[in-house]
C-alpha positions in Angstrom: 0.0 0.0 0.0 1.6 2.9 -1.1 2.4 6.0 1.8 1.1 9.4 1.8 3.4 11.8 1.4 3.3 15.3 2.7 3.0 17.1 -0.6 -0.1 15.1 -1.6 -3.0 17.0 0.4 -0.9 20.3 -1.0 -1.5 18.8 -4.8 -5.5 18.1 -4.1 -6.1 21.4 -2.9 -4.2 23.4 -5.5 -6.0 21.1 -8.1 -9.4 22.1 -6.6 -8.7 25.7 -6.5 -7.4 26.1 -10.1 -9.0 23.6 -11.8 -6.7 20.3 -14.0 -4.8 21.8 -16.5 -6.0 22.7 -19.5 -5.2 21.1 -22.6 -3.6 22.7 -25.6 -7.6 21.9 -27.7 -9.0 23.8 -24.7 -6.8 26.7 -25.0 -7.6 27.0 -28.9 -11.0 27.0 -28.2 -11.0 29.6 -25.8 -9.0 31.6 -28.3 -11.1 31.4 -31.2 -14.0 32.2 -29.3 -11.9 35.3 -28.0 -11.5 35.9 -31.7 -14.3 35.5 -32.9 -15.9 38.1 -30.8 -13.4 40.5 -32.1 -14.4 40.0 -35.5 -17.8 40.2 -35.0 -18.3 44.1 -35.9 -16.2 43.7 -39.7 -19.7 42.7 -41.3 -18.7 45.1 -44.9 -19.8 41.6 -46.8 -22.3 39.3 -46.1 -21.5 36.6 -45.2 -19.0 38.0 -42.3 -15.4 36.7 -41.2 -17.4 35.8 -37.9 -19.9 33.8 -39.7 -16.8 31.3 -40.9 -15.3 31.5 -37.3 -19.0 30.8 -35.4 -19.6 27.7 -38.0 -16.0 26.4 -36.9 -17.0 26.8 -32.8 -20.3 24.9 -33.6 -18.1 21.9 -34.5 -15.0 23.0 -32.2 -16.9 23.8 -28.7 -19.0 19.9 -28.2 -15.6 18.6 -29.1 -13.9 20.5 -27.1 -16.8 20.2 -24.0 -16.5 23.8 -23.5 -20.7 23.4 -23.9 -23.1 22.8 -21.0 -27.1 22.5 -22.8 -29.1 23.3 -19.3 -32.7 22.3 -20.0 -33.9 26.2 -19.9 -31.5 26.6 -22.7 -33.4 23.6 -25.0 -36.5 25.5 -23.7 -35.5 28.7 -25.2 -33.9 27.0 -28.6 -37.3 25.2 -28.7 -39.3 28.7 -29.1 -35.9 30.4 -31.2 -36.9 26.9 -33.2 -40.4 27.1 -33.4 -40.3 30.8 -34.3 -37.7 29.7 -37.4 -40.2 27.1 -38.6 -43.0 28.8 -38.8 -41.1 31.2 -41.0 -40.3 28.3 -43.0 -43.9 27.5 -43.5 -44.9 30.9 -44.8 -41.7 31.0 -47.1 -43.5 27.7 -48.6 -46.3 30.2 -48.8 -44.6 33.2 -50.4 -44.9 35.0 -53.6 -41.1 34.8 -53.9 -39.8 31.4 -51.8 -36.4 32.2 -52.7 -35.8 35.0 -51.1 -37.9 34.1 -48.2 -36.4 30.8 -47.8 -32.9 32.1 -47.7 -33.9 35.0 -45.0 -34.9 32.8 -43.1 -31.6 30.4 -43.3 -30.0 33.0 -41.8 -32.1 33.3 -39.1 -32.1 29.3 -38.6 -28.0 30.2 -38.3 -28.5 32.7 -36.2 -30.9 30.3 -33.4 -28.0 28.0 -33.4 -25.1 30.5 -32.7 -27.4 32.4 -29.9 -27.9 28.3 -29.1 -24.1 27.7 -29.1 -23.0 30.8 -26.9 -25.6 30.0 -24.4 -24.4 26.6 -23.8 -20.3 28.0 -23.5 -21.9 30.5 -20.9 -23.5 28.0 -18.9 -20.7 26.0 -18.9 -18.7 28.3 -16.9 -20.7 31.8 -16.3 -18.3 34.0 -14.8 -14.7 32.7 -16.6 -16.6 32.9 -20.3 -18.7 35.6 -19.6 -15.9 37.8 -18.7 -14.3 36.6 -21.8 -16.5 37.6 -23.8 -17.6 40.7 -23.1 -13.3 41.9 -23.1 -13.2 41.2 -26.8 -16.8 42.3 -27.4 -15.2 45.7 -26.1 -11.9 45.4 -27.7 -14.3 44.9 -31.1 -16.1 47.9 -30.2 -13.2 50.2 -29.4 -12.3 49.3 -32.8 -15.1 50.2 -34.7 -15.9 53.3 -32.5 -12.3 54.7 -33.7 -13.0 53.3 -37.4 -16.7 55.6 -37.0 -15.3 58.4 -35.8 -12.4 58.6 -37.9 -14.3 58.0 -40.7 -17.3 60.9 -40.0 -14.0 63.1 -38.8 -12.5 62.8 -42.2 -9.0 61.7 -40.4 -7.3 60.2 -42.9 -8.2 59.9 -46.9 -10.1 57.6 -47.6 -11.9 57.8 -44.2 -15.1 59.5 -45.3 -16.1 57.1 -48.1 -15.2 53.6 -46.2 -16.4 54.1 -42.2 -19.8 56.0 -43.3 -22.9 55.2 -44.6 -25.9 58.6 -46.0 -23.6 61.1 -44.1 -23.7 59.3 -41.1 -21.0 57.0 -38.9 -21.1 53.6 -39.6 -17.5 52.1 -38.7 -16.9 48.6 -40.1 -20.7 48.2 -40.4 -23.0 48.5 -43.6 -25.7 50.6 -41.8 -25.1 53.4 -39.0 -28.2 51.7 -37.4 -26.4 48.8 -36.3 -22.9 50.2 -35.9 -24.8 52.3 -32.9 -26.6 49.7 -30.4 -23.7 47.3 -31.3 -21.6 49.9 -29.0 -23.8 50.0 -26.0 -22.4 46.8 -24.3 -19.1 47.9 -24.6 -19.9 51.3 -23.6 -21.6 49.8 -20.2 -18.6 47.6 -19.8 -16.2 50.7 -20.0 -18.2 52.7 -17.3 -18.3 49.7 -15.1 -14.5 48.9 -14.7 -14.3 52.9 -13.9 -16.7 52.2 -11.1 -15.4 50.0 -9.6 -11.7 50.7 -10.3 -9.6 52.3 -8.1 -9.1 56.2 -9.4 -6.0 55.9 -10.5 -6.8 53.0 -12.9 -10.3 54.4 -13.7 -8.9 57.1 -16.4 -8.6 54.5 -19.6 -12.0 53.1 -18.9 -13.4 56.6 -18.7 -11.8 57.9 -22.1 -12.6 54.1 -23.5 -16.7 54.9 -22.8 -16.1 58.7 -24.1 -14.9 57.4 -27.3 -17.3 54.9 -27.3 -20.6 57.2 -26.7 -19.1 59.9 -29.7 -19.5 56.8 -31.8 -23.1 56.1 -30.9 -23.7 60.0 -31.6 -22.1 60.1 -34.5 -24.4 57.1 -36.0 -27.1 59.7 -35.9 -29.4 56.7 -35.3 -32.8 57.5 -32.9 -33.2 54.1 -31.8 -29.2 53.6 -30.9 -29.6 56.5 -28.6 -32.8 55.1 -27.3 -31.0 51.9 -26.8 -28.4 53.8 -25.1 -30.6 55.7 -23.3 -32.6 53.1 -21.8 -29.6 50.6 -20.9 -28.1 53.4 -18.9 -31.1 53.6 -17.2 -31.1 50.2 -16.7 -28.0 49.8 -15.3 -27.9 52.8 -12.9 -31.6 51.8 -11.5 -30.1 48.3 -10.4 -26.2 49.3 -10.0 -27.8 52.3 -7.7 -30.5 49.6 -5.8 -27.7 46.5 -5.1 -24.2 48.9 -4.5 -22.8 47.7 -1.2 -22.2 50.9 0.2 -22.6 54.7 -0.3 -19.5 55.4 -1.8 -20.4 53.3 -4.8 -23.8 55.2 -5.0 -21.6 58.7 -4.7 -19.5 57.6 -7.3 -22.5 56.6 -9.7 -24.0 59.8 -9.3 -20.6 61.5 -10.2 -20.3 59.8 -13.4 -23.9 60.6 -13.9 -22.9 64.1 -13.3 -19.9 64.3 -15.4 -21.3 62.5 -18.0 -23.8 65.2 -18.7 -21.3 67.6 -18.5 -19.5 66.1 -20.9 -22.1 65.2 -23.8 -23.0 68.8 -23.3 -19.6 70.2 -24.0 -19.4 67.8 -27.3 -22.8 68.6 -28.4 -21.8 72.6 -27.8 -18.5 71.8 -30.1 -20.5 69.1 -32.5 -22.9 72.3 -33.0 -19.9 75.0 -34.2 -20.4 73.2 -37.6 -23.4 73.7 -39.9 -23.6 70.2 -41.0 -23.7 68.5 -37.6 -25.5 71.1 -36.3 -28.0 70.3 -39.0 -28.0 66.8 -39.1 -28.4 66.6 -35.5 -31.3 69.3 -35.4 -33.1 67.1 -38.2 -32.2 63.5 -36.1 -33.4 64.9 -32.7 -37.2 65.1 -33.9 -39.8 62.3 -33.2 -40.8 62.4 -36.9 -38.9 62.8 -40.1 -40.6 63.3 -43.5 -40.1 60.1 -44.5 -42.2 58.7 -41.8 -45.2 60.6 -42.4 -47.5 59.9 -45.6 -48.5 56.7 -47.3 -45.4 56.0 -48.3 -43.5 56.9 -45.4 -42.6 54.8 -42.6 -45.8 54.8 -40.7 -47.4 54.1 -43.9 -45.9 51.0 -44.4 -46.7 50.0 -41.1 -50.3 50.6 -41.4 -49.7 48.4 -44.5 -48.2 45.8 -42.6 -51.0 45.2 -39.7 -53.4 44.9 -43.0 -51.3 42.2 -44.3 -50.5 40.5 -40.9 -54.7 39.9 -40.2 -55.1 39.0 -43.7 -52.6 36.6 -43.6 -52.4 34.5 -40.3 -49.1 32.2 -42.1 -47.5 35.1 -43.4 -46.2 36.5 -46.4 -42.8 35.7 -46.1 -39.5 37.3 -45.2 -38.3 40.1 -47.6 -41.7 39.8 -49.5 -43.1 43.1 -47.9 -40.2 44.9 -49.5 -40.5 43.5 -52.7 -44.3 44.0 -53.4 -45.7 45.7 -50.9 -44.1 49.1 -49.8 -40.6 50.2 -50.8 -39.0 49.9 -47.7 -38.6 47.5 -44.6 -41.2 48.0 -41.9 -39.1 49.8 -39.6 -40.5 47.1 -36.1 -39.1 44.2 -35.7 -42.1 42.8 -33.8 -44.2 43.5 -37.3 -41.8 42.0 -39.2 -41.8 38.9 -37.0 -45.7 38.5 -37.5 -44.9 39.6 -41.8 -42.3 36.7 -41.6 -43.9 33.8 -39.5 -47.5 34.3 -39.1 -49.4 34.6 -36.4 -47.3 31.8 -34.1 -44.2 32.7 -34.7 -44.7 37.1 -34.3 -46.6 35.8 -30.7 -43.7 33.7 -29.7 -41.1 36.0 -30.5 -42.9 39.1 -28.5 -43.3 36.4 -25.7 -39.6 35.3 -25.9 -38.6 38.9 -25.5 -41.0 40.3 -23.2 -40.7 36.6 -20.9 -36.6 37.7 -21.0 -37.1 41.1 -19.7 -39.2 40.0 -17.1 -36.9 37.4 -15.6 -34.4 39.0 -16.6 -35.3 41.8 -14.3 -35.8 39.7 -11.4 -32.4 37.6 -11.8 -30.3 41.2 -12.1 -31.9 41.8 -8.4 -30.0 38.5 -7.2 -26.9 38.4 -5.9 -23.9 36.3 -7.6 -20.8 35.7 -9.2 -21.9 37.1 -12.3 -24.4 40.0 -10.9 -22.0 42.4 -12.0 -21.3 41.0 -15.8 -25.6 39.8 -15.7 -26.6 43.5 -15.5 -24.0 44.8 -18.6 -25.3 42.0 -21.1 -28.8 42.5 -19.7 -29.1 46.1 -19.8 -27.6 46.2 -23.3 -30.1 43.4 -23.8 -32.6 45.2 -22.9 -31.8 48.8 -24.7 -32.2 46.3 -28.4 -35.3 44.7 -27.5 -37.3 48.2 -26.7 -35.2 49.5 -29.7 -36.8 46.8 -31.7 -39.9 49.1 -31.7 -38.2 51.6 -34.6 -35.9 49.2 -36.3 -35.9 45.4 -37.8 -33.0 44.1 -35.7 -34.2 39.9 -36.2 -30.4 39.4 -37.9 -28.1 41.4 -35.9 -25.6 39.4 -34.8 -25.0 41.2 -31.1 -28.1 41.1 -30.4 -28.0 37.1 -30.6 -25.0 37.1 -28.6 -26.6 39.4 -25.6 -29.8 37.2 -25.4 -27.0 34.2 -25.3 -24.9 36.0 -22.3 -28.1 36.2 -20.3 -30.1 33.1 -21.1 -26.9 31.3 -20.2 -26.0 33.4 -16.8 -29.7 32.8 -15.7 -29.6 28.9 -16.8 -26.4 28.9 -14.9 -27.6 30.1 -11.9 -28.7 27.5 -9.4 -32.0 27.3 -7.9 -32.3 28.3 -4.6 -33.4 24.8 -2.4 -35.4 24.8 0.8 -33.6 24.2 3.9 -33.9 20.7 5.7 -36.6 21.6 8.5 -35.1 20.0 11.8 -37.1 17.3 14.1 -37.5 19.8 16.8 -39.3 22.4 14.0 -41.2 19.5 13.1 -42.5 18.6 16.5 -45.6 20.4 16.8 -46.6 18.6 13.6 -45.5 15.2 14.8 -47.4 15.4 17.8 -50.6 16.5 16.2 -49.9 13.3 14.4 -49.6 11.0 17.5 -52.4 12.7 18.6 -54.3 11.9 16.0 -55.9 15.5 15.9 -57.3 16.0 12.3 -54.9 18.6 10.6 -56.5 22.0 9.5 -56.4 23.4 6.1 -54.1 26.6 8.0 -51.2 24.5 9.3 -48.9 25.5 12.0 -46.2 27.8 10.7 -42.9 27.9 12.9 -41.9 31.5 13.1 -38.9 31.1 15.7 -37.5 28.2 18.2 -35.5 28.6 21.4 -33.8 25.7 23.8 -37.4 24.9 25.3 -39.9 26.1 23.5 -41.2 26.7 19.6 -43.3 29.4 18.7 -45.6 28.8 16.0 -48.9 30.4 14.5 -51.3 27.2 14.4 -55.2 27.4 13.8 -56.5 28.5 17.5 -59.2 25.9 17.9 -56.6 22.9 17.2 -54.2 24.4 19.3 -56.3 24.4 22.2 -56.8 20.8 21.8 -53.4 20.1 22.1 -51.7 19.2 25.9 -49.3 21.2 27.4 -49.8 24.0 25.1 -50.5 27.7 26.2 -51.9 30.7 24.7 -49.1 34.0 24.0 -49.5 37.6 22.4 -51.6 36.0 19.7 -49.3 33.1 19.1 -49.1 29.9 20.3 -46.5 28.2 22.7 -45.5 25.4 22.8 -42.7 22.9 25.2 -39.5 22.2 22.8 
């Protein structure tokens, strides 16, 4: 029988605290996925460099085991799934299939990559998590400079490749998405700088400036709703769960400076005409291309029409094609235009269920609180944002609803607390007494060395030996 040395205990405890080693596969894996966030915002061609990359992880990750499919995550494939086929079914249905079959191809693609991120959350929430969301802000460092130089004219060139109708776009093919893609990493910036020590806090602080003039300058309404509303968000919890009032002080600094701040750059921003002008004709709630039947709203009149006339669908891309010259400008229209009846309700329930628990799990306190209320408050900034804009293919906002589902799935479920004999006696006697329970039973509200205190139905109470009568409780001999 072999001896135990002294370094063995030593070995089994580092080994629990770090973990075995990790292969050289594992490594690789964790890399790719690293880069493949980072490549997620250079989407100049469809299909995208991270479209190749996320194919590759859907084969690399089960290999690998970096996947973990918690049964709330096949729940919420099963609806992504559902919503998908039902698509299917009115592309069947469509007056171009084509085109419809193939929109909805990439949204099958786009279910299973939200799918596959989920599972590599679950697997390990905090360690992946925090992965992610460093190169989702690395990515969006990048295409803040690329929008901002590009809108700034820096460099020739500059104007014609990061912009899109006079309007920053970065490495993006529409300012519309180039703006809510930079909310996460905006909120990720401004929470290292709160809880950073000072000294460390000033490239986080310039990181979120940079990354907020890039939102700006996308001169999109719904990015700065979505930016908007996940700062909200995110000071409404971060302001509710801080641990003390320092945090709260420093919260409403930032708050402070930050206004102070947008105002100077929108006082410089308005020294020239064309931002000036451009801004003055973004900041109002109606443009005139929403008004009129052909305007925006217009088309969304058009669309309710077609959604009760048509409880399958149309088909995706078909409103476009022959029914109004542009998209409809809500994703939760497009939804019902795209998969009928079924598949628009599910996908309004699958958001609205998310915000809701969502909400509730940012309130709970864990290892990844802190990292929950970034992706969920970004989260949460797209879905409302879905009101102005059809956002059913971005690819950030499938990778935010993967970061939460797979935090909350994660999470484990709080479990009731073994009730000891002596909490249990009053019961036990009523049994050996064979007194007929009441409907109200006895509910233990504090125990000492001899006696339990309990709030029982009176009239069996009384019926019990021993027993007396307190302020309105009950009690009895431990």
């Amino acid at each position: 029988m072999p001896t135990m040395t002294a370094s063995a205990p030593a070995f089994e405890i580092s080994d629990l605290r770090g973990g075995h080693r990790k292969s050289a596969a594992h490594r690789i894996a964790l890399a790719l996925v690293w880069l493949t966030i980072v490549a997620s915002s250079i989407v100049f061609t469809e299909p995208a460099p991270v479209d190749a990359l996320t194919i590759g992880l859907m084969l690399l990750l089960p290999i690998v085991g970096l996947v973990d499919a918690r049964p709330m995550l096949w729940a919420g494939f099963a609806v992504l799934l559902a919503i998908t086929a039902s698509g299917e079914i009115s592309a069947a249905l469509a007056r171009d299939t084509g085109i419809a079959v193939s929109h909805m191809t990439v949204s099958l693609y786009l279910v299973a990559a939200c799918f596959l991120f989920a599972t590599f959350i679950a697997k390990e929430p905090e360690k992946h998590t925090r992965l992610v969301l460093n190169a989702y802000v690395l990515t969006g460092i990048i295409a803040a400079l690329c929008g901002v130089a590009g809108y700034l004219n820096l460099f020739p060139g500059a104007f014609d490749l990061f912009t899109r109708y006079g309007r920053a776009s970065g490495p993006f093919k529409d300012p519309n998405v180039f703006g809510p893609f930079l909310v996460a990493p905006l909120l990720m910036c401004l929470h290292v700088w709160l809880n950073a020590p000072m000294r460390r806090g000033v490239l986080p602080l310039l990181a979120a400036g940079l990354l907020a003039v890039g939102i700006l300058f996308s001169f999109s309404r719904g990015a700065w709703a979505a930016a908007a509303i996940a700062l909200t968000i995110y000071g409404y919890v971060y302001m509710i769960t801080a641990h003390s009032n320092r945090e709260r002080v420093k919260l409403a600094a930032l708050v402070l400076v930050g206004i102070a701040a947008l105002g100077m750059i929108l006082i410089a921003a308005l020294q020239s005409d064309a931002i000036s002008g451009l801004l003055e004709q973004r900041a109002t709630l109606t443009q005139s291309y929403d008004v009129g039947p052909d305007g925006r709203f217009g088309g969304q009149a058009k669309a309710i029409g077609l959604i009760l006339d048509n409880p399958l669908g149309i088909g995706s891309a078909n409103f476009t094609r022959f029914y109004h010259h542009e998209e409809v400008h809500n994703v939760y229209l497009s939804m019902f235009l795209n998969s009928g009846w079924i598949g628009g309700l599910l996908y309004l329930i699958a958001c609205a269920g998310t915000l809701i628990v969502g909400m509730r799990h940012a309130f709970k306190t864990s290892a990844t609180s802190p990292l929950f209320l970034i992706a969920f408050a970004a989260l949460a900034g797209n879905i409302c944002e879905g009101v102005l804009i059809d956002s059913d293919h971005w690819r950030h906002f499938y990778l935010l609803l993967a970061l939460v589902w797979g935090m909350i799935a994660a999470t484990p479920r709080p479990t009731r607390p073994a009730r000891s004999l002596k909490e249990r006696r009053p019961l036990l006697l009523q049994k050996l007494l064979l007194i007929p329970q009441s409907r109200r039973q006895p509910r233990i509200i504090g125990t000492t060395e001899s006696t339990a205190t309990v709030r029982p139905d009176r009239k069996l109470a009384g019926k019990i030996p021993g027993w007396r009568r307190g302020r309105g409780r009950i009690i009895a001999p431990a």
